[in-house]
Residue, then its C-alpha position, 0 to 999 in steps of 0.5 A: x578245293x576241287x572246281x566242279x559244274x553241276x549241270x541239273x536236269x529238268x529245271x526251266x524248261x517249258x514252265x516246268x520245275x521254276x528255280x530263280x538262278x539268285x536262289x538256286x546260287x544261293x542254295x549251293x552256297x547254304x551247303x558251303x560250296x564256294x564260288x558258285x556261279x550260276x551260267x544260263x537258266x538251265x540250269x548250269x552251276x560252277x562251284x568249288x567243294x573240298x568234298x569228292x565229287x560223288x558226295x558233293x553230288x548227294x548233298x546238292x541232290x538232298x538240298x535241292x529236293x528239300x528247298x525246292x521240293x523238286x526230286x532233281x538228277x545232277x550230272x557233277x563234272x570236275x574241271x578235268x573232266x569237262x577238258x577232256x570232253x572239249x579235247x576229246x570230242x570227234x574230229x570236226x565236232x562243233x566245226x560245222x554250226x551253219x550246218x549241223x547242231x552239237x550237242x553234248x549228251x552228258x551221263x550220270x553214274x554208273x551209266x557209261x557211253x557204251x551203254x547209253x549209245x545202244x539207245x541212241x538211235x540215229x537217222x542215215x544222213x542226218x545224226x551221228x552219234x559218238x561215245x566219249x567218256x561219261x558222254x555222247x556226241x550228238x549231232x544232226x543237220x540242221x535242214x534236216x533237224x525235224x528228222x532227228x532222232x535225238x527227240x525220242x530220246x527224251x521218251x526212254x526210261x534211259x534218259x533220267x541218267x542223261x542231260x543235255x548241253x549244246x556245244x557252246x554251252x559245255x565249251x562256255x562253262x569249261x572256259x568260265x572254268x578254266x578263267x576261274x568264274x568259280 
């Protein structure tokens, strides 16, 4: 059994898209994942699947879209990917948290970091922007934070191939992962 997070866009967010975390729980265990857990109300679902993680994608897209009656994008990461992402980020990155806020810009197949990078745009002296694998690094100064950039993100066609985690969200579900929440 392989330990995934699902992480689904768009749910609960400005009274959008409503799913209660006990039926959204209670989904993922009708199409036979274990061990699921739901972490926070945006939508953030650890589980193990004996399937690969390309069709426990699929199913969980189909389920969701047949229960809910929501045409939700889930972003699916095994518990190997989500070390690498904590490991892997800048030097500094998440240091700072009085200073700067972190973000994990995370990218749904076949969309790459290379690609989603050349539409982030960044403010001199407030955003910084890193590719890693499978996700950006974004963070911008909090003093400054009505000048960022991150917000037009939202606008781009590009973004339906995104979601995203602040920094304590993302370390939280590799550790509720690595102590074996699912």
């Amino acid at each position: 059994m392989s330990q995934y997070v699902a992480l689904l866009r768009g749910i609960n967010v400005g009274g959008k898209n409503l799913i209660k975390m006990s039926e959204l729980k209670a989904c993922f265990e009708d199409q036979g994942f274990r061990n699921v857990v739901t972490y926070i109300q945006s939508g953030n679902v650890l589980f193990q699947s004996g399937e690969s993680g390309r069709k426990s994608t699929a199913r969980i897209e189909e389920a969701l879209a047949a229960r809910f009656n929501y045409q939700v994008r889930v972003v699916l990461r095994a518990r190997k990917q989500m070390q690498d992402i904590v490991e892997r980020a800048p030097e500094g990155f998440g240091a700072h948290p009085a200073m700067y806020r972190y973000d994990v810009i995370f990218l749904k197949e076949p969309l790459t970091a290379p690609v989603a990078l050349k539409s982030v745009s960044t403010k001199q002296g407030v955003d910084q922007a890193h590719a890693g694998i499978g996700a950006l690094y974004f963070s911008r100064l909090i003093s400054e934070a009505s000048q960022s950039q991150l917000s037009r993100l939202v606008s781009l066609p590009i973004y339906q191939s995104m979601t995203i985690r602040n920094w304590n969200t993302t370390t939280k579900l590799l550790r509720m992962m690595e102590e074996g929440a699912t």
